[in-house]
C-alpha positions in Angstrom: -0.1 -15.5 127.1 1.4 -19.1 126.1 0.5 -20.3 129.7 -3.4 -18.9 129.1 -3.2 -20.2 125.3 -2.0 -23.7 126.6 -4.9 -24.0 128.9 -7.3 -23.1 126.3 -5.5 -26.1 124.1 -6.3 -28.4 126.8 -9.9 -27.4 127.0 -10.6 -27.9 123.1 -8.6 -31.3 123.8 -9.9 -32.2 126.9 -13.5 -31.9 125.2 -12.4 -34.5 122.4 -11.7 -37.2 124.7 -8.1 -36.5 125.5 -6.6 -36.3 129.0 -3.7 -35.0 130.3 -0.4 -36.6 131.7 2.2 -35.6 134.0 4.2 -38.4 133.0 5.8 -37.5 129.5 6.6 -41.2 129.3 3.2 -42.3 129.1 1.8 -39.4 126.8 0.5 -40.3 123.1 0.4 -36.6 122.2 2.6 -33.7 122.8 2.4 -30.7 121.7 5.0 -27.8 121.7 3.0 -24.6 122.1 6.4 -22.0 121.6 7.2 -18.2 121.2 9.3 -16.3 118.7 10.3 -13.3 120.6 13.9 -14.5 121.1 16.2 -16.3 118.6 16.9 -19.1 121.0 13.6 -19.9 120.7 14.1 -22.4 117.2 16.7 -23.8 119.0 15.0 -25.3 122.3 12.4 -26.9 120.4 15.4 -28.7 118.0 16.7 -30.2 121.4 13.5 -31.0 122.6 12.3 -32.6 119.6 15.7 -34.5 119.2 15.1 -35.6 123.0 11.2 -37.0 121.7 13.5 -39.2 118.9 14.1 -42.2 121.3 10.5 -42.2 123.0 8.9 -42.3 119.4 11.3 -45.1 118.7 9.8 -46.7 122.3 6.5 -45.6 121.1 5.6 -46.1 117.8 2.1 -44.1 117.7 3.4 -41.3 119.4 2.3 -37.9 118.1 4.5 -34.5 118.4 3.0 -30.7 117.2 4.5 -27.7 117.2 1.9 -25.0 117.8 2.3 -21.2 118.7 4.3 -18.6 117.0 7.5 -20.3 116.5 5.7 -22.5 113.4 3.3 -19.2 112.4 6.5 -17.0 112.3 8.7 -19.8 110.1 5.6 -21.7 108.6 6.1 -25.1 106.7 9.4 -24.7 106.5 9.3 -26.2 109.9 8.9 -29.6 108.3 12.1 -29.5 106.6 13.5 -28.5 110.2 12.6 -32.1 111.6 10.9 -35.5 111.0 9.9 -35.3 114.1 6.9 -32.5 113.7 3.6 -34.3 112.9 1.8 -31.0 112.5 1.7 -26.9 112.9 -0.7 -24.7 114.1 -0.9 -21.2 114.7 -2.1 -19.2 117.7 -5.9 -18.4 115.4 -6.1 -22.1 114.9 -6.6 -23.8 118.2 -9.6 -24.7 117.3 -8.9 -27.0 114.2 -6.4 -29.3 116.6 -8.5 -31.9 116.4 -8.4 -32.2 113.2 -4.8 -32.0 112.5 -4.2 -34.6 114.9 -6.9 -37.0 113.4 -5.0 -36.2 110.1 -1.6 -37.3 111.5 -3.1 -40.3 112.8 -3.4 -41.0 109.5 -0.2 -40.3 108.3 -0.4 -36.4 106.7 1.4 -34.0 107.6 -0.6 -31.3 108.1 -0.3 -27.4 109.0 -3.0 -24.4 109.6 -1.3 -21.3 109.7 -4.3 -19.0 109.1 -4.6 -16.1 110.4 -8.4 -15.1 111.4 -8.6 -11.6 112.8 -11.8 -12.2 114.3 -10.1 -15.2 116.6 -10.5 -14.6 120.5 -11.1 -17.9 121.3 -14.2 -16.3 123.1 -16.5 -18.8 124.9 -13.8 -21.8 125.7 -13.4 -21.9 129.3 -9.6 -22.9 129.8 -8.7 -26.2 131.7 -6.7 -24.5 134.3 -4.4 -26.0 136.4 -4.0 -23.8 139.5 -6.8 -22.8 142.1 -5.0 -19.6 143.1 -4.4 -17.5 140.4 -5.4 -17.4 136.9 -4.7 -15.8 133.7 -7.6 -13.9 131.8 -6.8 -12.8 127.9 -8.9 -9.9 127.0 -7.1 -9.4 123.5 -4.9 -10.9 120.8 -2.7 -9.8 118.6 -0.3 -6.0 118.4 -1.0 -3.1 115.7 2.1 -1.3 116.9 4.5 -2.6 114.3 7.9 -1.9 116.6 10.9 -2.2 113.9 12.3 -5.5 116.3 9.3 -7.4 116.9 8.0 -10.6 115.2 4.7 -10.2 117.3 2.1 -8.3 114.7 3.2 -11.1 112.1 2.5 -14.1 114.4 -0.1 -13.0 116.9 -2.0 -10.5 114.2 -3.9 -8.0 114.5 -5.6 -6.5 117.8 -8.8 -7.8 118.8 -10.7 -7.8 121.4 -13.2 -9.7 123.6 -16.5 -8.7 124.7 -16.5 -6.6 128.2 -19.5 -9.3 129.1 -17.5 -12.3 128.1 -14.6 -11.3 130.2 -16.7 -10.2 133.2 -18.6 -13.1 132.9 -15.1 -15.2 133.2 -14.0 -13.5 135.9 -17.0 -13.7 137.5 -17.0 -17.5 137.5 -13.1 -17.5 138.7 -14.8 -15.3 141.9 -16.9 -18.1 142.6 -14.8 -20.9 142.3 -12.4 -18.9 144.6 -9.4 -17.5 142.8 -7.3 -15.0 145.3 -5.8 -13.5 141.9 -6.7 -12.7 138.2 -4.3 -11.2 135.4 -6.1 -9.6 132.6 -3.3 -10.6 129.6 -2.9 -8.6 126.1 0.0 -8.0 124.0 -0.6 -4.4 124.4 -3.6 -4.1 127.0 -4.0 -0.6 127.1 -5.5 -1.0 123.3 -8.5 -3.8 124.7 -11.5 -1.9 122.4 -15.1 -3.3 122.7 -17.1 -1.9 120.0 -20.6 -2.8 121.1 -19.9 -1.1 124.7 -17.6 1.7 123.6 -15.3 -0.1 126.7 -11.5 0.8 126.6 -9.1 -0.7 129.0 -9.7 1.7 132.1 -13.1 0.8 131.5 -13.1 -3.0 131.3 -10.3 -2.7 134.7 -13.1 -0.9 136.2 -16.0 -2.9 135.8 -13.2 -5.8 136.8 -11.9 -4.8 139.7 -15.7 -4.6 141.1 -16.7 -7.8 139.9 -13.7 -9.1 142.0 -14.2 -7.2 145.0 -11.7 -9.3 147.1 -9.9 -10.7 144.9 -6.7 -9.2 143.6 -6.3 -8.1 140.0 -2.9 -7.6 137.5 -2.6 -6.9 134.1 0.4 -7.0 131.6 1.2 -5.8 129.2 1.1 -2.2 128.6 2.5 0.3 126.1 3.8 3.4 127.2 2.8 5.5 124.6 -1.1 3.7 125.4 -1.2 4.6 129.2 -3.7 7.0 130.2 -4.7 8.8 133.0 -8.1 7.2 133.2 -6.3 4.0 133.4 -3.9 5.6 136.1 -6.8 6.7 138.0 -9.1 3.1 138.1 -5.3 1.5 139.8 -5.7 4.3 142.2 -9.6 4.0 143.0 -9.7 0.7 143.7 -8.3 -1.4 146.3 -7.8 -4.7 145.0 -6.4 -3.6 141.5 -2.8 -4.0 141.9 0.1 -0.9 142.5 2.4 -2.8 139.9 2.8 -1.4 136.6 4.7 -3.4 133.7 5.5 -0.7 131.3 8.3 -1.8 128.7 10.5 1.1 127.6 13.4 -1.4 125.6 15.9 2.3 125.5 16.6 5.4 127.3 17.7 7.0 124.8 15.3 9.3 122.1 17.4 8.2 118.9 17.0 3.9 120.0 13.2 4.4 120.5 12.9 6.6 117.1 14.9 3.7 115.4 12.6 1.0 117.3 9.3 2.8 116.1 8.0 2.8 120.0 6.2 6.0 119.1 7.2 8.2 122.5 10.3 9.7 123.3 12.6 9.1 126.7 11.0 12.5 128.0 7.7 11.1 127.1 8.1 7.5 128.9 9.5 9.8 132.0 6.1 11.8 131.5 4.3 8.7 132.1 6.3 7.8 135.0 5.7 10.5 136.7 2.2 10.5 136.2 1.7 7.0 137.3 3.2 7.7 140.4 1.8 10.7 141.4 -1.0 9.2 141.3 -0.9 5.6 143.0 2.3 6.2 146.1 3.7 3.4 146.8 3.3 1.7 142.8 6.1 -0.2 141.4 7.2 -0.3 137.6 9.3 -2.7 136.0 10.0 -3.0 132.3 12.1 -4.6 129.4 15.3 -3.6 127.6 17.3 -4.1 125.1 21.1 -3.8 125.0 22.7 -3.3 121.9 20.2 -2.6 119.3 21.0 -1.8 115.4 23.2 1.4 115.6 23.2 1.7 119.1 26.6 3.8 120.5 28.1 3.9 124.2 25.8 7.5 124.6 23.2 5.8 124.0 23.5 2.6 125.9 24.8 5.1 129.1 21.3 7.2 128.5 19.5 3.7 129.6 22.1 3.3 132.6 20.4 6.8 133.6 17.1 6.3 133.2 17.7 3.1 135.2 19.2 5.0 137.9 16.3 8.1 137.7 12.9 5.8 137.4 14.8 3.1 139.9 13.0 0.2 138.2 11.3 -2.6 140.7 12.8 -5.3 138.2 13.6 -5.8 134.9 13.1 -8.0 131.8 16.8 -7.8 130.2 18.1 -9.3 126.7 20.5 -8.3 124.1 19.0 -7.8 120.8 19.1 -10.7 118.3 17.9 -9.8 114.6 14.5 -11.1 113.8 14.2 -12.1 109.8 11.2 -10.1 108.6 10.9 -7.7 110.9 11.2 -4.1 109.8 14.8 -3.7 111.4 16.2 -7.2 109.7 15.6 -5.5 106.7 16.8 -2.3 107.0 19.0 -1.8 109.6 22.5 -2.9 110.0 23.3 -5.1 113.3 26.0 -3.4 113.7 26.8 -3.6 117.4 29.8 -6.8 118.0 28.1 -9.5 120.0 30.7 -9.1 122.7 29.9 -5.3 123.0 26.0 -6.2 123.3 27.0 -9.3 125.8 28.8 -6.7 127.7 26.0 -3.3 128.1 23.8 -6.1 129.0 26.2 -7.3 132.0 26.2 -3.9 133.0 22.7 -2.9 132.6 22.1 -6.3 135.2 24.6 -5.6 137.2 22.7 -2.0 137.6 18.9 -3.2 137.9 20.5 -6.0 140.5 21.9 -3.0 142.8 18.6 -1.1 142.2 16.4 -3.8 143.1 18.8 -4.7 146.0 18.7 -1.6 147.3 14.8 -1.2 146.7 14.4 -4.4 148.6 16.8 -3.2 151.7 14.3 -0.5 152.3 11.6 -3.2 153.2 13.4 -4.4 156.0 11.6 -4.2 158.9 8.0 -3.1 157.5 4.6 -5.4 157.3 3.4 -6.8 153.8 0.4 -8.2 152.7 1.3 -11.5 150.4 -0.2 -13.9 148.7 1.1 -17.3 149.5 1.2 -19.3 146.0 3.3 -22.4 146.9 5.8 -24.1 149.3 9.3 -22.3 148.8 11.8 -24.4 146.4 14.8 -24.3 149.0 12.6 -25.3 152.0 9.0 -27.3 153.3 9.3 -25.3 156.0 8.7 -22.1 153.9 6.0 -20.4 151.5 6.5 -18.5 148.3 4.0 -15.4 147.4 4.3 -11.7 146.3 3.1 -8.6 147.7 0.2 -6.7 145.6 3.5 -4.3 144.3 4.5 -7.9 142.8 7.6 -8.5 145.0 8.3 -11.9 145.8 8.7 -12.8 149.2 9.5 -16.0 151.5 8.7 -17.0 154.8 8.3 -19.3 157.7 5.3 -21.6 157.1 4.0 -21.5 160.3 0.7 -23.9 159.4 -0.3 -21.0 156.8 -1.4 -22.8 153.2 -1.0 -21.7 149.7 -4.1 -19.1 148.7 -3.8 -17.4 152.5 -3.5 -13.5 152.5 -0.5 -13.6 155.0 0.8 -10.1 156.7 4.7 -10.8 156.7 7.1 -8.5 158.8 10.3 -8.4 156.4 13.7 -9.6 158.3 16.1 -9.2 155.5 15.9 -9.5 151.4 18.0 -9.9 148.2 17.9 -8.1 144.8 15.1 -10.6 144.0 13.2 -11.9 147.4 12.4 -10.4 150.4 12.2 -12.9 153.7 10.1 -12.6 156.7 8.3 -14.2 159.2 3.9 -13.4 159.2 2.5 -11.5 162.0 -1.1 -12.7 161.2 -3.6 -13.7 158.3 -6.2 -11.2 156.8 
């Protein structure tokens, strides 16, 4: 969601007469568009700004913001946090950039924090940078108020773009020849258009034929949101992708009560099971969370299990940091030792690395479909892409080019790529 929110910033920038730099050195303006999920978070944009010290010493006019939900989340107490921060926006207030940054011209400090629950940023086309794939938010903002998550206070409420403005973008990205789109909400599976009466399976629908050819993704989803109608529009249609992202943070009943996820473990395997008896072949991944307030060994072993019965494609995997204001900050104790969190998440790693390994041996030898996306970091001789289950894979170059549908017959794989050498182009 940053990644689509940065090219939208660009856009409203672009359109004032700014341009874009690859060469930090040379930049007048930049601008730290950041996430609050994770309590590191604060932390990388202290070093970074320290790092921008020097160049504004080299640079006298140089201008530095700090957009996103980082500033939204702490608000102008970010001021206080460096002299370095010329001004603060929030993700509803892309729009008044300009503005801000005319103001710091000037000298004043200057911070929009609004929140406007009617913000989609509906009718900006986003500058984007890649001619392959491309990110398409369809909705802003979580009502689902999970006791560890800073999200509802810095993204809002949910809200929703039209069904015609999204078609109409993805449209446009069909035409200009995008090989891959990724429909982006904080919780998807709650996109409501009032005017059409459109709910997620419906817009993914309408989608997935407007893109005939082209493949399409979506993240994220919530478990307890996942419906069969959904379930059944992945299975319909060709190009909509057999990878489902469905967060489940715990196995165990008692973590997801004290989370306020609003479904049970049974429930989540419910969903599972539906998903794939439905779509053969799909692949799930998720997040979790090691070491959550009041979290014992049972519990922490009843997410080892469910990682061993689902068999998860990959995983998302963090120990849980407390998040001032959230509902669990307040009223629950962190009361698992650092080290003892440190260590469930080793193991829960350590597990989803032999799953995926494993997952990834079986492979071996069959003929995948991928989308080549750019030349492999270890080797020019090699292209990077992922299967339409999302896996990444590797192989020889062989005079194909990034954007080529490339069938790939799998030699041998790791717990995170698989390797292989193409057969032919489709």
């Amino acid at each position: 969601m940053n990644q689509a929110d940065s090219e939208i910033i660009t856009s409203l920038l672009q359109d004032e007469g700014y341009v874009v730099t690859d060469v930090e050195d040379s930049a007048d303006l930049v601008i730290l568009n950041t996430c609050a999920v994770r309590e590191n978070a604060v932390e990388k944009i202290m070093n970074t700004l320290d790092n921008l010290k020097g160049k504004r010493r080299l640079r006298p006019g140089l201008l530095v913001g700090v957009i996103g939900c980082v500033p939204q989340y702490y608000r102008e107490k970010m001021f206080g946090m460096s002299e370095g921060i010329d001004f603060l926006a929030g993700p509803d207030t892309y729009r008044q950039l300009p503005l801000l940054i005319e103001n710091a011209e000037r000298g004043i400090r200057g911070a929009n924090l609004a929140h406007i629950p009617e913000e989609t940023y509906q009718g900006i086309e986003p500058s984007r940078t890649g001619r392959i794939s491309a990110f398409v938010p369809v909705m802003r903002g979580c009502n689902n108020m999970c006791a560890f998550c800073v999200v509802p206070f810095t993204r809002g409420k949910e809200r929703s773009r039209s069904t015609t403005s999204v078609i109409d973008e993805v449209e446009r990205l069909v035409e200009k020849g995008y090989k891959e789109i990724t429909l982006l909400g904080q919780n998807v599976n709650s996109y409501y258009d009032g005017d059409t009466g459109d709910r997620f399976a419906g817009l993914l629908e309408k989608v997935g034929i407007a893109a005939k050819g082209v493949r399409v993704r979506f993240t994220t989803s919530h478990p307890k949101d996942i419906s069969e109608s959904l379930v059944r529009v992945i299975a319909e249609h060709e190009n909509i992708c057999n990878a489902v992202h469905l967060p489940v943070q715990s196995g165990s009943t008692r973590m997801l009560e004290l989370m306020n996820r609003g479904h049970s473990r049974e429930e989540y395997l419910e969903k599972i099971a539906m998903i794939r008896n439905s779509v053969p072949g799909v692949t799930i991944s998720t997040d979790l969370i090691a070491g959550y307030c009041g979290e014992t060994e049972e519990d922490h072993c009843e997410t080892l299990r469910m990682m061993e019965e689902v068999r998860f494609d990959f995983s998302y995997m963090f120990y849980y940091s407390v998040r001032p204001g959230t509902y669990a900050a307040e009223h629950l104790p962190d009361d698992v030792p650092e080290k003892v969190k440190k260590r469930r998440l080793e193991e829960i790693i350590a597990l989803q690395n032999r799953i995926s390994g494993e997952l990834h041996s079986a492979e071996i030898g069959n003929v995948v479909e991928v989308l080549a996306e750019s030349e492999s970091k270890r080797s020019e001789t090699m292209l990077m892409g992922r299967t339409g289950t999302n896996r990444v894979v590797v192989f020889d170059r062989n005079g194909f080019l990034p954007g080529d549908l490339v069938q790939v017959c799998i030699a041998s794989s790791t717990s995170a790529t698989l390797v292989g050498t193409p057969v032919s182009s489709s």
